[in-house]
C-alpha positions in Angstrom: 10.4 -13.1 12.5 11.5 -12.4 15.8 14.4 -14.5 15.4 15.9 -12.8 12.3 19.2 -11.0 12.8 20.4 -8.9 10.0 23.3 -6.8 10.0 23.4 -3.1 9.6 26.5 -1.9 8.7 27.7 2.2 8.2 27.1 4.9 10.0 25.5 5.0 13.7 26.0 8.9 15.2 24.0 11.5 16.2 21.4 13.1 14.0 21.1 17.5 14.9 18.0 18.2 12.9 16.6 22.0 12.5 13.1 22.2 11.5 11.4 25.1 10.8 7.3 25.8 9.3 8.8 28.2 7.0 10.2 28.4 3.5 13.3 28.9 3.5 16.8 29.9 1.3 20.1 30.8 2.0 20.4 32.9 4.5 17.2 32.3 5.9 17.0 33.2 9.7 13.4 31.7 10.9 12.1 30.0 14.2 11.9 26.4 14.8 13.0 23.3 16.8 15.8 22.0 16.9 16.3 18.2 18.1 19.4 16.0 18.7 18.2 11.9 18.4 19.8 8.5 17.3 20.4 8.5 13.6 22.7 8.0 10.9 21.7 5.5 7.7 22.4 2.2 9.4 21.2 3.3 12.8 17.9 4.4 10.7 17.5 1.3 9.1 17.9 -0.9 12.6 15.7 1.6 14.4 12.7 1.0 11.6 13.4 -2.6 11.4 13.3 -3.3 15.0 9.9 -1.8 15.2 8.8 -4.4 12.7 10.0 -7.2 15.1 13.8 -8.0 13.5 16.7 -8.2 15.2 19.3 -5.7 14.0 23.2 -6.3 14.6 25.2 -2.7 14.5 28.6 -2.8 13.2 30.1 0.4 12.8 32.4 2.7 15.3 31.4 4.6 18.2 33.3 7.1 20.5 33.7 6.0 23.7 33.5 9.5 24.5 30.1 11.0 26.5 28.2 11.4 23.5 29.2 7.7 22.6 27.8 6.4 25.6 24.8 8.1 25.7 24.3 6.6 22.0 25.0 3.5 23.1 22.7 3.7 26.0 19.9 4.9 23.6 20.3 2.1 21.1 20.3 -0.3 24.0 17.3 0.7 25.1 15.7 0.6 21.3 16.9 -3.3 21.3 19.1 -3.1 18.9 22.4 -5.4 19.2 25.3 -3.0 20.2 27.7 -5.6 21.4 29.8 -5.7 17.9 30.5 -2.5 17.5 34.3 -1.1 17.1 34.9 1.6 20.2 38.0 3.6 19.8 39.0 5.6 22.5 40.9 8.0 20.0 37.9 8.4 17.7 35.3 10.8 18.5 31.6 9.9 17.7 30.5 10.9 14.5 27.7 13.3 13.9 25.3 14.9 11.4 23.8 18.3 11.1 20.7 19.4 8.8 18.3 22.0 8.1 14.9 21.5 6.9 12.1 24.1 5.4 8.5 23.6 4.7 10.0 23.5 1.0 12.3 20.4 2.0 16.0 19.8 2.5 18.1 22.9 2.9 21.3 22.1 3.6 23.0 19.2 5.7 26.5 18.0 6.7 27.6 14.6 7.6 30.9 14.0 9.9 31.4 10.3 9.5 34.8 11.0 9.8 35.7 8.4 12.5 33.8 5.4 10.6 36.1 6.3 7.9 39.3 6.4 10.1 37.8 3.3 11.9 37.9 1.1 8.1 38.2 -2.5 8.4 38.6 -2.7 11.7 34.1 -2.3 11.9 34.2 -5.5 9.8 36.1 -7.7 12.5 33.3 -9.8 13.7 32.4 -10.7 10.3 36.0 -11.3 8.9 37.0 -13.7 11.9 34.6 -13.4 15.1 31.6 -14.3 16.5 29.5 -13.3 12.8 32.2 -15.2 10.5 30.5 -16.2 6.9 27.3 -14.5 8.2 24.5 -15.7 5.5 21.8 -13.5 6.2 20.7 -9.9 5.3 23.4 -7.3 5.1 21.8 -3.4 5.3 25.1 -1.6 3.9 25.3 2.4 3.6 27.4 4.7 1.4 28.9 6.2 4.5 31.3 3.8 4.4 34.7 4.5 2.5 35.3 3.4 -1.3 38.0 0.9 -0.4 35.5 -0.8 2.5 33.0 -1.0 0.4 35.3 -2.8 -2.5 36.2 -5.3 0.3 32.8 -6.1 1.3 31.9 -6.6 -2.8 34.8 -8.9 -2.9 35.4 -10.4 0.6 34.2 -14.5 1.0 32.8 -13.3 4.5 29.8 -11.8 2.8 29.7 -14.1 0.1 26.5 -15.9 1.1 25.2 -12.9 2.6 21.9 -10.8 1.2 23.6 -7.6 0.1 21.0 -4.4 0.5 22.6 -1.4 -0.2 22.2 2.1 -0.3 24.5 5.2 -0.4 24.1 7.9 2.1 23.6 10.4 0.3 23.7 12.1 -3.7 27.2 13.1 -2.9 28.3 9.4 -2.1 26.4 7.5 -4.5 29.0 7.1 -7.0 30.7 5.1 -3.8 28.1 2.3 -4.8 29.6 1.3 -8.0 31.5 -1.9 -6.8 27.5 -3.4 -6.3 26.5 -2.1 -9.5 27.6 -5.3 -11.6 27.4 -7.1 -7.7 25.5 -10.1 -8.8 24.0 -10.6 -5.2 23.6 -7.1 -4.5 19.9 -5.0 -3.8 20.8 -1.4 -4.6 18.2 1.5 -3.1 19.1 5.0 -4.6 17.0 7.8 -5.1 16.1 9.1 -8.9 19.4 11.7 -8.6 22.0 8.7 -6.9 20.8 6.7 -9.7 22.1 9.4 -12.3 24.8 9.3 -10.8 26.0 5.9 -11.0 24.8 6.1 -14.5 26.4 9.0 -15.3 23.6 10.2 -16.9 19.6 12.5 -16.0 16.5 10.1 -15.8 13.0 11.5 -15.4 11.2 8.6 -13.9 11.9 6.3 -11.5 10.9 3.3 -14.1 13.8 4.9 -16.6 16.4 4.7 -13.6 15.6 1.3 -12.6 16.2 0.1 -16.3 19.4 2.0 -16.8 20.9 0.9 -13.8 19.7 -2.9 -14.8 21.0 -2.2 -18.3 24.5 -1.2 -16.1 24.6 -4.3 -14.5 22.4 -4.0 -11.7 21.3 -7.2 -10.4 18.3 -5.4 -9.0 17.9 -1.7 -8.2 14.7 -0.2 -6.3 14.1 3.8 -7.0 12.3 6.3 -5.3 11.2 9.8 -6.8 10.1 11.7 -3.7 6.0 11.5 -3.9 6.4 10.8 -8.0 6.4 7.1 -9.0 8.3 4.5 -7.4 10.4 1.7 -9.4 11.4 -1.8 -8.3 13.6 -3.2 -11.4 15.3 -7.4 -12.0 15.2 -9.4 -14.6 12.2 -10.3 -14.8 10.6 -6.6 -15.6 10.2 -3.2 -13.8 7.3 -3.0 -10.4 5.8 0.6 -10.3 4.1 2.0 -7.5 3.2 6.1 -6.5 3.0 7.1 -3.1 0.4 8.0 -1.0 -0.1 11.5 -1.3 1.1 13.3 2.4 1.4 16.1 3.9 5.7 16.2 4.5 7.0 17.3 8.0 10.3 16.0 7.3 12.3 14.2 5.4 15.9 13.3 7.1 15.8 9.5 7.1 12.4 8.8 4.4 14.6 6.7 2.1 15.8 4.5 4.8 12.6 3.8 6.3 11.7 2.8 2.9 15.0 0.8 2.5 14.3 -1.2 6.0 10.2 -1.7 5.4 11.1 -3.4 1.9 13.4 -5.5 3.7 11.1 -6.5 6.7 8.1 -6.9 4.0 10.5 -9.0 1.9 11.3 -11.5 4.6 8.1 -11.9 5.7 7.5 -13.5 2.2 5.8 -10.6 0.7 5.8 -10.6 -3.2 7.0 -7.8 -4.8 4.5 -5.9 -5.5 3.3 -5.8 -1.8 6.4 -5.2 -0.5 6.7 -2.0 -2.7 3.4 -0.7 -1.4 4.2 -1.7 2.3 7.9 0.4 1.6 6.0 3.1 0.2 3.1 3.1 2.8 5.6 3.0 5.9 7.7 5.8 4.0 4.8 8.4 3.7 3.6 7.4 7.4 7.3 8.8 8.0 7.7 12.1 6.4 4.1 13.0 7.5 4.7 12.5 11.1 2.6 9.4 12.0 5.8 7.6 12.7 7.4 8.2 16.0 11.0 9.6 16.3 
């Protein structure tokens, strides 16, 4: 286990969470904390992957302005492998911004603006450096552009690769569609991304997961917040409900799921375990028992 690399490629940045006990709306002026740490959805996944002992390879693109280095630094100091990463000297590092409420999610933006600028040019080491025809896992995010993630879909680099992907966010799920008829692809959405790429509502989890397999989907896990779980292939649909928690936060629950599966999975977990381990780690997150 120790020896297992898997790459995490998207968006590596700063995460500026507000938090506050209160419900809250728009407008909503309340007391809180506010915290500035190491985040963005492939950072998220490495982070929570190497605390279960993996060894996580970051390809994405960092400033090598002061808020790059101290990023660096940080990630460094987590163990995770920051040696391929593209620094631009032009490109500021990215960051994002959100506001949470005792009743959840309030608002949030996401400037991933230099990984977009930044393009192909992330992908170097796999294309023709030192990770050429890498054959292991591949932790993708949504926070890459349309046309990168076409390239990947399509690009012999990554054709042996383990594809585990998972948009950023509901407003960049539809960016997913080149994995939906993938063949090799793992898709992790959320009940509303998986709407999306259907173009259609689901209730359940279970109904997403078939739709998206009915789409195309080689395999498509789907969470519903603390309602029933879904893990859907070809050979039928795994359910699973959370524990029930109480939730502290929620920036970065679905990609602490995303990275437990994985680490479960190559352990040799079956299925089934591996949805309750995702779903375990996930709830240990949002409560609080997990350490930032």
């Amino acid at each position: 286990m120790n020896d297992m690399r898997i790459l995490c490629v998207g968006s590596v940045l700063w995460d500026v969470i507000g938090r506050s006990a209160s419900h809250m709306r728009q407008g909503s002026d309340v007391p809180g904390r506010i915290t500035r740490l190491p985040g963005g959805v492939a950072l998220n996944i490495a982070m929570t992957l190497a605390r279960f002992g993996m060894r996580p390879v970051l390809l994405s693109a960092v400033g090598r302005d002061a808020e790059g280095e101290e990023l660096i630094a940080a990630c460094d100091r987590l163990g995770l492998d920051t040696g391929h990463l593209y620094r631009s000297d032009d490109l500021p590092t990215d960051r994002y911004m959100a506001v949470e409420g005792a009743n959840g999610l309030i608002a949030a933006i996401a400037d991933a603006h230099s990984l977009e600028a930044a393009g192909e040019k992330i992908l170097r080491p796999v294309l023709d450096g030192a990770l050429a025809s890498f054959q292991g896992l591949v932790a993708l995010d949504g926070n890459l552009t349309l046309d990168l993630l076409k390239t990947i879909a399509r690009s012999p680099a990554f054709a042996r690769a383990d594809l585990r992907v998972a948009p950023a966010s509901p407003g960049k799920a539809e960016r997913l569609l080149p994995f939906l008829t993938h063949g090799r692809a793992t898709l992790y959405v959320n009940l509303e991304e998986a709407g999306l790429l259907c173009q259609t509502r689901f209730d359940t989890a279970p109904e997403a997961a078939a739709g998206l397999l009915d789409r195309g989907a080689r395999r498509a896990l789907v969470t519903d917040g603390g309602n029933t779980s879904a893990d859907g292939n070809a050979a039928g649909i795994l359910t699973a409900t959370p524990p029930e928690v109480l939730v502290t936060r929620v920036t970065g629950a679905g990609d602490t799921f995303m990275a437990a599966h994985i680490v479960a999975e190559a352990r040799g977990e079956p299925p089934d375990v591996a949805l309750f381990h995702a779903l375990q780690s996930a709830a240990a997150y949002v409560s609080g028992e997990t350490p930032l």
